[in-house]
Each structure stands twice: as C-alpha cells, then as structure tokens.
C-alpha positions in Angstrom: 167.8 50.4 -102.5 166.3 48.5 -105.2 162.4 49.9 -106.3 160.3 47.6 -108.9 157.9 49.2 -111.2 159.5 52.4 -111.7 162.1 53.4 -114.5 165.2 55.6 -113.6 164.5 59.1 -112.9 160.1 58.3 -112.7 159.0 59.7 -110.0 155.3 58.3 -109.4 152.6 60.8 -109.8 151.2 63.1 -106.9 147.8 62.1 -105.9 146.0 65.7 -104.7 146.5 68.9 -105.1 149.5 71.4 -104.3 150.6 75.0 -103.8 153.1 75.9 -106.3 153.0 79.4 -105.5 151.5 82.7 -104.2 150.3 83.6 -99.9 147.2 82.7 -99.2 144.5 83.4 -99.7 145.8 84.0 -103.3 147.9 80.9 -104.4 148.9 79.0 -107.4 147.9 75.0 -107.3 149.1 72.0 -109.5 146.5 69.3 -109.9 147.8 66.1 -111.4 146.0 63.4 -109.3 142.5 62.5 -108.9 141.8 64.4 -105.9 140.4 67.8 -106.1 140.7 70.7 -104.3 139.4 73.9 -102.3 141.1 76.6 -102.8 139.5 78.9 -100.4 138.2 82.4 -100.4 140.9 84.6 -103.0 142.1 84.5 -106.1 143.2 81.6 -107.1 145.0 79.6 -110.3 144.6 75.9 -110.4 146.6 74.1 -113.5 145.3 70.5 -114.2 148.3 68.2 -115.4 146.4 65.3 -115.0 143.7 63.8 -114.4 141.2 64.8 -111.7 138.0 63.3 -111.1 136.9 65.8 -108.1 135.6 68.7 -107.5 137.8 71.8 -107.8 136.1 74.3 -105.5 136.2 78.0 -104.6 134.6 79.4 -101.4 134.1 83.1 -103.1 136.5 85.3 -104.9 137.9 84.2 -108.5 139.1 81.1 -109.3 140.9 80.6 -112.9 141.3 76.9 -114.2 144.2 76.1 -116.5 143.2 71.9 -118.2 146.7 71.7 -120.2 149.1 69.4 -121.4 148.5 65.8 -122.8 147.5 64.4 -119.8 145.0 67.3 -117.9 141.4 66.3 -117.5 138.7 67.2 -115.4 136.6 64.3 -115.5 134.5 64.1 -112.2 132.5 60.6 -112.0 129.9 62.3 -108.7 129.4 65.7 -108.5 130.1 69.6 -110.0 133.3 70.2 -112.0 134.1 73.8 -110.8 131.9 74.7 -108.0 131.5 78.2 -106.5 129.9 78.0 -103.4 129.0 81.5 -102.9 129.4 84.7 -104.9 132.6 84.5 -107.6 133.7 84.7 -110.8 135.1 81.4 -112.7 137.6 81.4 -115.8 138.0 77.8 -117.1 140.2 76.6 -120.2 140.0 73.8 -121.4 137.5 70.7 -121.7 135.3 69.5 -118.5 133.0 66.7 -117.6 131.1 66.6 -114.9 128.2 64.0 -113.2 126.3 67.4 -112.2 127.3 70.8 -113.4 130.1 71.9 -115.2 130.9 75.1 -113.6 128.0 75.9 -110.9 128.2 79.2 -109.1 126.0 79.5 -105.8 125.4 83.2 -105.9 126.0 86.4 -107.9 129.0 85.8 -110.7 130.9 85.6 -113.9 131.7 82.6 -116.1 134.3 82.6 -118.8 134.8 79.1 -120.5 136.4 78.8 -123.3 136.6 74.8 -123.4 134.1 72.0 -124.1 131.6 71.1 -121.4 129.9 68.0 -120.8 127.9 67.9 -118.1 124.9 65.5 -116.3 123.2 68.5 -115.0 123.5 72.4 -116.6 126.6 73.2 -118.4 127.0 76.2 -116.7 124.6 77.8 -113.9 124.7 81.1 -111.9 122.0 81.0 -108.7 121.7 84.6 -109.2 122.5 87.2 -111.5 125.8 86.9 -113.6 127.8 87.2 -116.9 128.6 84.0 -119.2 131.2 83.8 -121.9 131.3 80.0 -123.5 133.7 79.6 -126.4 133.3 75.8 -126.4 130.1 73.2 -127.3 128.0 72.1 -124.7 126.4 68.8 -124.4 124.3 68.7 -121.3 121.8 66.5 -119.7 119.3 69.4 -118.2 120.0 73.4 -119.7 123.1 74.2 -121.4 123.6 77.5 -119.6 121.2 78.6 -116.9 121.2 81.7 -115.2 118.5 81.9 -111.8 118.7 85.8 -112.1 119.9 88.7 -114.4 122.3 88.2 -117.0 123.9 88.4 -120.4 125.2 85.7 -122.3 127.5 85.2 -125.5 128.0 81.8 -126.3 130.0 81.3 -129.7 129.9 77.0 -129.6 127.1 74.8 -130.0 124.6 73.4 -127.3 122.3 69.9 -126.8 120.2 70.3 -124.3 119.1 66.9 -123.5 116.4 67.8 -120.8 116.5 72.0 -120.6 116.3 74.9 -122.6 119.4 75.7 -124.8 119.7 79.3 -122.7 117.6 80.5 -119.9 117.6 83.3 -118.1 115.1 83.6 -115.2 115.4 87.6 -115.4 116.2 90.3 -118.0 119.2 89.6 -119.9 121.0 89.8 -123.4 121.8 86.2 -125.5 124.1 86.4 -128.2 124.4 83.2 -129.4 126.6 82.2 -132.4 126.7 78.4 -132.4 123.8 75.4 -132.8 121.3 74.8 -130.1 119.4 71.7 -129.9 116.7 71.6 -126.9 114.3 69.7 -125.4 112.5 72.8 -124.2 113.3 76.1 -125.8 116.4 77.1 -127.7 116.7 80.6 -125.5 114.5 81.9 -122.8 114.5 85.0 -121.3 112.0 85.5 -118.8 111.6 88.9 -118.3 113.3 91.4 -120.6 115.8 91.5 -123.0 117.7 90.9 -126.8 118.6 88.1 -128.6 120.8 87.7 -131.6 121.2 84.4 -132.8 123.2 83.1 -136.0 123.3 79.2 -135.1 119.9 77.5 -136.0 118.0 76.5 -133.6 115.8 73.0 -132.9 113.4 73.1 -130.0 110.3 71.3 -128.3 109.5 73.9 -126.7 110.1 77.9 -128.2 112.9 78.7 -130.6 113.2 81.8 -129.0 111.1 82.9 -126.1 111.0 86.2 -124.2 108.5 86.9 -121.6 108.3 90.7 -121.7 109.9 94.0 -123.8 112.8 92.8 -126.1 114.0 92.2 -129.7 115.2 89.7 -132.0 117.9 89.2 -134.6 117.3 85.9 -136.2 119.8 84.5 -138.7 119.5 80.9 -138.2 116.7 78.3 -139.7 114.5 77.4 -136.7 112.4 74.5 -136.2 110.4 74.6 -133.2 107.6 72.2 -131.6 106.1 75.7 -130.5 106.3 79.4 -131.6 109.9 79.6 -133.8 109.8 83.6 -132.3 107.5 84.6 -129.3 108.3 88.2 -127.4 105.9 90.3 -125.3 106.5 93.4 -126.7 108.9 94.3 -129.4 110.3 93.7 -132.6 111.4 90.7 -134.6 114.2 90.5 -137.8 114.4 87.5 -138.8 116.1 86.1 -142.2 116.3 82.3 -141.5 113.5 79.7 -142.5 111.3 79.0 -139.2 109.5 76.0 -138.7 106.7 75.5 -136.1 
C-alpha cells in the first residue's frame, strides 16, 4: 500500500481531543487538533500539543490547562478560550487568545494563569465572587480582569485595557498589582471595599485607582489619570509615585 504526502513513520495529526488517561469524570486529555473539548464536570487536565482554535470547556469542578511544546496554541477565532460554565476553578499555563474571553468562569471561582492572554472581550472574568492569580500580560479589548462579585486579585504582568478598566471588582476585594496597566476607564476599581497595592504605573481615562467605600492605598507607581490619580471613600492613601490628573 503506497500513501502520497506522508514521510515514513508520519502519522498525520489527530484532529480533536482525547483521553490519555484517568476515569471519568477525572481524566487526562491531549489536544493537538483544532477542535476543542468538554471535559465535563471533575477534575480534569487538558495538554495542548497543537494548535486549537475552540473552546476548551469545563462544566464545574477544576480544569487545569497545560499550552506546551513548540507547536501548542490556544488560538480560538469565535468564542471564550477556557470557559467555565458554572462554578470552578481554572489553572492555565501558557499563552491564550481568544475572540471573547480568555478564561471566563460562569459562577463562583478561582483563576490561576500564569501565561499571556489576549483576548477580544475580558482577559479574565468570574460572574461572581472568586480569586485571580495572573503571572502573564494582558492585552484585552474590554477589562483586563473582571470580577462580577467578591474578590482578590494579584496580577504580577502588565495590562491594556482597550475598552475597560485595568481591574474591577464589582464588590469588596484586595488588588495587588505589580505590572503596567493602561485603561480606557480606570486602572483598578473596587466597588465596594477593599486595598490596593500597586508598583506598576498606571495610565487611565477614567481613575487611576478608584474604590467606592472603606479601603487603603499603597502607591508606588507614576500615575496619570484623565480623572482623580487616587479616589477612596474612607481611608488612607501612601503614595510615593508622581500622579498626574
């Protein structure tokens, strides 16, 4: 039997998704086509080997997302990169790009990214209240990390914000922010309680750093803000960078 097109010993490449190992519902999958997958409701690993441009989605649980090798990318052309549809926590390493969100969790949840994220939408939302962790930069066309609830956030890369607020946080939260933010509205928003220590400077529209009600600041950074640099409710303010406004 005589195939054209393939060397000896090239198999060609699988085009979806498979269990490599594990019982359901907690399995082990190998991506290195451009479908994605759901990987139900447990606690999953998915390992991208090559390229996928759709959706890798949990239905609650955890779901931890390995982008290695030369060839793995998550690269979805319509749609959310890693999508939690309920209630979950996501781990994600590695670099994602995504039409919508980058990592979108549809209820309470933690995130912890430690690649780059480019993303249409938000970088990185939580519906409700959750925990983010980003090590990597975020360029995104709305907010850079949005959370709809309560939350904390430590983000250690730098964030555009094309459309959005650098870091908002509908409820009380903490932002430790180490990186660069550049926003079309604020640079962080907390809108209810809560602390923020930033190192990165900031340059906003909107605030430089905005929280509603009691909280305080730690300002390193130079800000240069279209309103307030440093606006609070109640509390106090240390702040050694330069602030325009």
């Amino acid at each position: 039997m005589v195939v054209l097109g393939l060397s000896a010993g090239v198999l060609p490449a699988r085009a979806q998704c498979v269990v490599v190992g594990g019982t359901p519902p907690n399995q082990t999958y190998e991506c290195e086509g451009p479908e994605g997958v759901n990987v139900g409701d447990g606690d999953d690993i998915v390992y991208v080997i090559g390229e996928v441009l759709n959706t890798i989605v949990s239905n609650g649980g955890t779901v931890t997302v390995y982008i290695v090798g030369p060839d793995g990318a998550l690269n979805v052309l319509a749609g959310l990169g890693i999508y939690m549809t309920t209630g979950g926590n996501v781990t994600s390493a590695g670099d994602i790009t995504a039409d919508s969100d980058g990592i979108h969790i549809g209820g309470n949840g933690n995130v912890d990214s430690t690649g780059d994220i480019t993303a249409g939408r938000y970088g990185i939302f939580i519906l409700r209240n959750g925990d983010v962790t980003s090590a990597g930069d975020i360029d995104a066309g709305g907010s850079g990390i949005r959370i709809d609830g309560n939350g904390n956030v430590d983000s250690t890369g730098d964030i555009n914000a094309a459309n959005g607020d650098g870091i908002y946080i509908r409820g009380d939260g903490d932002v430790t922010s180490a990186g660069d933010i550049s926003a079309v509205g604020a640079g962080i928003a907390i809108w209810r309680a809560g602390d923020v220590t930033s190192e990165g400077n900031i340059s906003a529209n909107g605030y430089g750093i905005y929280i509603f009600g009691a909280g305080n600041v730690t300002n390193m950074g130079n800000i240069d803000a279209g309103a307030n640099g440093i606006d609070i409710g109640t509390g106090n303010v240390d702040s050694t960078g330069s602030i325009t406004a």
